[in-house]
C-alpha positions as CSV (number, residue, x, y, z in Angstrom):
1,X,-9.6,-8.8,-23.8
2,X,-8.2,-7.5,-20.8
3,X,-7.2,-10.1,-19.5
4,X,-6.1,-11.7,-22.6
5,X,-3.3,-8.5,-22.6
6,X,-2.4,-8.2,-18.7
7,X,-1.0,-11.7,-19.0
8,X,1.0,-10.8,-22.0
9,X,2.4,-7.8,-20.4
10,X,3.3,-9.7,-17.6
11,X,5.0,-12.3,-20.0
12,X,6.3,-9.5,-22.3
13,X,8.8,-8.6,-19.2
14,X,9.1,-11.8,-18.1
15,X,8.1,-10.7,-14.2
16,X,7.3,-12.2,-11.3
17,X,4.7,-10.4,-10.6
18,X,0.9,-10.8,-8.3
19,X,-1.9,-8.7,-9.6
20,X,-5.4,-8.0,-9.0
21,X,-7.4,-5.9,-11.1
22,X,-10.9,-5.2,-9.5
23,X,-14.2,-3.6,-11.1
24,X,-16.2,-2.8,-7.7
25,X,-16.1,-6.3,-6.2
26,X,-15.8,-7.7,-9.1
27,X,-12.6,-9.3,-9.7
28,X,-11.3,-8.7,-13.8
29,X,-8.2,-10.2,-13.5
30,X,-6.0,-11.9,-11.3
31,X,-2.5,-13.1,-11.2
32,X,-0.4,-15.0,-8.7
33,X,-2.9,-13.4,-6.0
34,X,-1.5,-16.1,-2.7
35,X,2.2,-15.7,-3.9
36,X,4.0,-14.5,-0.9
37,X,6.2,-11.4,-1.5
38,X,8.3,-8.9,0.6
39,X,5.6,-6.3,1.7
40,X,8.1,-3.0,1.7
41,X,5.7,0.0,2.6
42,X,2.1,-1.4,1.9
43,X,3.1,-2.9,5.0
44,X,2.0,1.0,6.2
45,X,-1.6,0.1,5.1
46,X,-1.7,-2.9,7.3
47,X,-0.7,-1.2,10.5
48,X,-3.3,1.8,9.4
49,X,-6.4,-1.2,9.1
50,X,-5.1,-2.3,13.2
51,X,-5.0,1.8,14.3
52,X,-8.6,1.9,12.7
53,X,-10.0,-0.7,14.7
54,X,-8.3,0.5,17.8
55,X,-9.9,3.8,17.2
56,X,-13.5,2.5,16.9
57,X,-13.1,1.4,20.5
58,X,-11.0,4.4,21.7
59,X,-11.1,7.4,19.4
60,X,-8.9,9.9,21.1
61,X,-5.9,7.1,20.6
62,X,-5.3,9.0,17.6
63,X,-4.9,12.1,19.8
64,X,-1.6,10.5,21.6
65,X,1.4,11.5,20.8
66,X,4.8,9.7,20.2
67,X,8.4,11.1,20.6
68,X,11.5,10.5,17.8
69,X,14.4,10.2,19.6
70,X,17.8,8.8,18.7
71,X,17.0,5.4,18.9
72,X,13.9,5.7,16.8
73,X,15.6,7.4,13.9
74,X,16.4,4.4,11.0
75,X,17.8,4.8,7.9
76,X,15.7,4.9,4.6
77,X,13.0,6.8,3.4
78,X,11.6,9.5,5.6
79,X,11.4,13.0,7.0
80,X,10.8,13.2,10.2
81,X,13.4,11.4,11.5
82,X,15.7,14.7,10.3
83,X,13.2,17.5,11.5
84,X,13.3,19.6,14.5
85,X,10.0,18.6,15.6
86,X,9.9,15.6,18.0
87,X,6.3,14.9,19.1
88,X,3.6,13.7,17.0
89,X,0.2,12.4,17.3
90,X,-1.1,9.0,16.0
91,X,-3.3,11.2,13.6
92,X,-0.1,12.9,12.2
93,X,1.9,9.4,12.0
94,X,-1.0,7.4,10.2
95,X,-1.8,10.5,7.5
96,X,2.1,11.2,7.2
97,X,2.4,7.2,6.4
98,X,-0.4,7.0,4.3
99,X,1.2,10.1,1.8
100,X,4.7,9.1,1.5
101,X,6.6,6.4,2.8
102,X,8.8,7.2,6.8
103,X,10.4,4.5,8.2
104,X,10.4,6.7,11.4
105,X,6.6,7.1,11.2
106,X,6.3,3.4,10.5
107,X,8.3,2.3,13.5
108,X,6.9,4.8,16.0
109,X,3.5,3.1,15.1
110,X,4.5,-0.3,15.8
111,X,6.4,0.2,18.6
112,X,3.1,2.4,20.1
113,X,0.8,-0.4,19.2
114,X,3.1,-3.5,19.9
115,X,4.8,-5.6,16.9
116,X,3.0,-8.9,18.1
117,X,-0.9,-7.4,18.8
118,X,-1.1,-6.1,15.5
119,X,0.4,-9.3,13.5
120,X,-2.1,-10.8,15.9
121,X,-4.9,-9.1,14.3
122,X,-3.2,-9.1,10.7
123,X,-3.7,-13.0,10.7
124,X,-6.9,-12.9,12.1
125,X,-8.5,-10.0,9.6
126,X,-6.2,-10.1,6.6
127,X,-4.6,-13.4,6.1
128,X,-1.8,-13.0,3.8
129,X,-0.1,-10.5,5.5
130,X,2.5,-10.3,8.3
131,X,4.7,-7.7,10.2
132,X,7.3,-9.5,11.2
133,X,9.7,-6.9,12.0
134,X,9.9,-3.2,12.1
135,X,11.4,-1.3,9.4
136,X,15.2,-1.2,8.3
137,X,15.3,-3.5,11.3
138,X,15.8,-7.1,11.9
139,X,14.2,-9.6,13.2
140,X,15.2,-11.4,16.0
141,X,13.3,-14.5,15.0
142,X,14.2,-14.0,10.9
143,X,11.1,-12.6,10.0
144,X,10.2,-10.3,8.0
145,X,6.9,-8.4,6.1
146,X,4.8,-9.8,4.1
147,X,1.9,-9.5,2.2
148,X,-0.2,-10.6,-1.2
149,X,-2.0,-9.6,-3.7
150,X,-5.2,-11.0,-2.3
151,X,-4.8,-9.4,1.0
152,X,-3.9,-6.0,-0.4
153,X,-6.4,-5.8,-2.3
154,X,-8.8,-6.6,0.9
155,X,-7.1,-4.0,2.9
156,X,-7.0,-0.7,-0.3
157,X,-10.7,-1.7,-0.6
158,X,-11.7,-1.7,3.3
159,X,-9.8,1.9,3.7
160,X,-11.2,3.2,0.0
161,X,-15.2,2.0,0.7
162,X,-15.1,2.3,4.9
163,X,-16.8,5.8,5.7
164,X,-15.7,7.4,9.0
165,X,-13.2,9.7,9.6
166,X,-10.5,8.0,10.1
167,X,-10.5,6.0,7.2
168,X,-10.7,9.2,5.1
169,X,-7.5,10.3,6.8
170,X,-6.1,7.6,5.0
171,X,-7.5,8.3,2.0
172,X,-6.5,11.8,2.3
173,X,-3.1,10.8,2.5
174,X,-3.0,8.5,-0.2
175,X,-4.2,11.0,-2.9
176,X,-1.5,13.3,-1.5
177,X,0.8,12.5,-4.6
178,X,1.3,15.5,-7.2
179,X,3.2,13.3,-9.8
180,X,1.8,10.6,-11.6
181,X,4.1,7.2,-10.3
182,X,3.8,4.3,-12.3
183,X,0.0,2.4,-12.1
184,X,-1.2,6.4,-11.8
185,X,1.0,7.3,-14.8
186,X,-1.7,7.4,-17.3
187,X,-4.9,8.3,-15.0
188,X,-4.3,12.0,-16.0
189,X,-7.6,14.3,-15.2
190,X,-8.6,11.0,-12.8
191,X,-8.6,11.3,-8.4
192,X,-6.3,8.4,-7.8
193,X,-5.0,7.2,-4.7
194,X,-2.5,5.2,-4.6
195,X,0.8,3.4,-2.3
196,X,4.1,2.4,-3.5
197,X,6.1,-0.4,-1.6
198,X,9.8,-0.6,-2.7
199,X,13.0,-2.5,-1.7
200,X,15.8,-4.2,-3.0
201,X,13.7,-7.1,-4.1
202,X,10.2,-5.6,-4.7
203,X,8.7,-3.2,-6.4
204,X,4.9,-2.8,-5.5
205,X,1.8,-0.5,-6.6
206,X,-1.5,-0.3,-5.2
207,X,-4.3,2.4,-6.5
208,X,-7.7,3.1,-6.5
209,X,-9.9,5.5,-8.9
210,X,-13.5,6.3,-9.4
211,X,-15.7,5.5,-12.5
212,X,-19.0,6.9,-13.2
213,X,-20.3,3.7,-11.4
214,X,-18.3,1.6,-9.5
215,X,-14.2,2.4,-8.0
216,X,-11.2,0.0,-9.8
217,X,-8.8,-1.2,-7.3
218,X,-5.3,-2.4,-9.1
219,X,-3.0,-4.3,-7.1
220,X,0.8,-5.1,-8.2
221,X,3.2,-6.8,-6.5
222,X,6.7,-7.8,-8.0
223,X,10.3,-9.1,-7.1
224,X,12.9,-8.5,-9.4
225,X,16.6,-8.9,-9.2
226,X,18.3,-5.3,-9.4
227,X,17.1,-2.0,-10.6
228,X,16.1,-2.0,-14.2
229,X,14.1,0.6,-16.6
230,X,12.0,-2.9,-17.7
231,X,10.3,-2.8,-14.0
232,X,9.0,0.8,-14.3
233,X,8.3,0.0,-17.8
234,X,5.9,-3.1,-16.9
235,X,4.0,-0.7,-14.5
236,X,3.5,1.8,-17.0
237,X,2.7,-0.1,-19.8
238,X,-0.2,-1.7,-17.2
239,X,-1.5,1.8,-16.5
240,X,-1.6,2.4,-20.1
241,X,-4.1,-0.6,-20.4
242,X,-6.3,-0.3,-17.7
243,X,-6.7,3.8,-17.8
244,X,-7.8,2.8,-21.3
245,X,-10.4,0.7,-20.5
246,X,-11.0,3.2,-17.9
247,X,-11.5,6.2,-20.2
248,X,-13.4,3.7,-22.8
249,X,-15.9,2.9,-20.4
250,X,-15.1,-1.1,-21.1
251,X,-15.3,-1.5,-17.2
252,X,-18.6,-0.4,-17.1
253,X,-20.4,-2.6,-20.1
């Protein structure tokens, strides 16, 4: 049955849309999971996966801290960028980029741990998923950030199911949201976590959230053309229908 209704939500908008719904490591539903879309900020999640292996072989990296100056400040979301503080520590980047979205905190990351090493590692660990340029920047070469389905969902379940400290920094940040967004919208009285990736051509949700048994991951990736009330409403009207099968229990029989 849920399936049965994602895919006529999906149609019922007419999006293009890559989702993955998963029940532990079971997969419930999946949709478009390879299709190749702009990654906008889950791109932050990627970069957070490289810092965490960095850290297993040198843990006080996360102690080092980076400077915003002038050249580092981009337009875009962020804070940082426009606060008298200038130093920050690897630690404060990855939770600050892991809670909201900084294109400042973003950029200071990639340019600490080096644009090419960690699309290195990206194609080696999480296939799918590329950083080909650093935010509100362009490429030299054209490229740009990509990710899908499949490989998000790889990455929210690695930094949801990994215990060490680090990646509950991570998951600190990302149940650092006080209003309920669009796949969260109907998880009322639930712990969610969740990431929001948004451009002028995307508009992306992941989240996570605990059953009495087993977490569900949702993945949902989608490229529209303009800003319209239907894209919010697709999201919503998907958080209606799996929170519902949440609250039902259906996951779980």
């Amino acid at each position: 049955m849920l399936k049965g209704r994602i895919t006529d939500i999906i149609q019922k908008y007419d999006i293009d849309a890559g989702v993955i719904v998963k029940y532990g490591d079971q997969i419930m539903y999946q949709h478009q999971a390879e299709k190749i879309f702009p990654a906008g900020s889950l791109i932050d999640l990627a970069i957070a996966a490289y810092i965490e292996d960095q850290w297993k072989k040198t843990p006080e990296v996360v102690d080092e801290k980076m400077e915003v100056t002038d050249l580092s400040r981009v337009r875009g979301a962020g804070i940082i960028g426009d606060l008298r503080r200038t130093n920050w520590s690897v630690r404060d980047l990855v939770y600050l980029t892991s809670a909201l979205s900084d294109n400042v905190a973003t950029n200071l990351l990639i340019e600490k741990f080096d644009i090419y090493e960690i699309d290195e590692w990206l194609k080696q660990n999480y296939p799918g998923i590329r950083l080909g340029r650093e935010l509100m920047r362009y490429s030299a070469n054209d490229q740009d950030n990509e990710c899908t389905a499949a490989s998000v969902d790889k990455l929210i379940t690695h930094l949801m199911t990994t215990q060490n400290l680090f990646c509950a920094l991570v998951r600190k940040g990302l149940s650092n949201h006080t209003i309920p967004t669009d796949l969260t919208f109907y998880g009322e009285n639930l712990l969610t976590y969740n990431k929001l990736g948004r451009d002028r051509q995307a508009c992306h949700e992941v989240c996570a959230f605990m059953t009495k048994k087993a977490p569900v991951f949702c993945t949902v990736l989608s490229s529209y053309e303009g800003r319209n009330i239907g894209d919010r409403l697709f999201f919503q009207e998907l958080s209606k229908l799996i929170f519902s099968h949440v609250k039902s229990a259906d996951f779980e029989k």
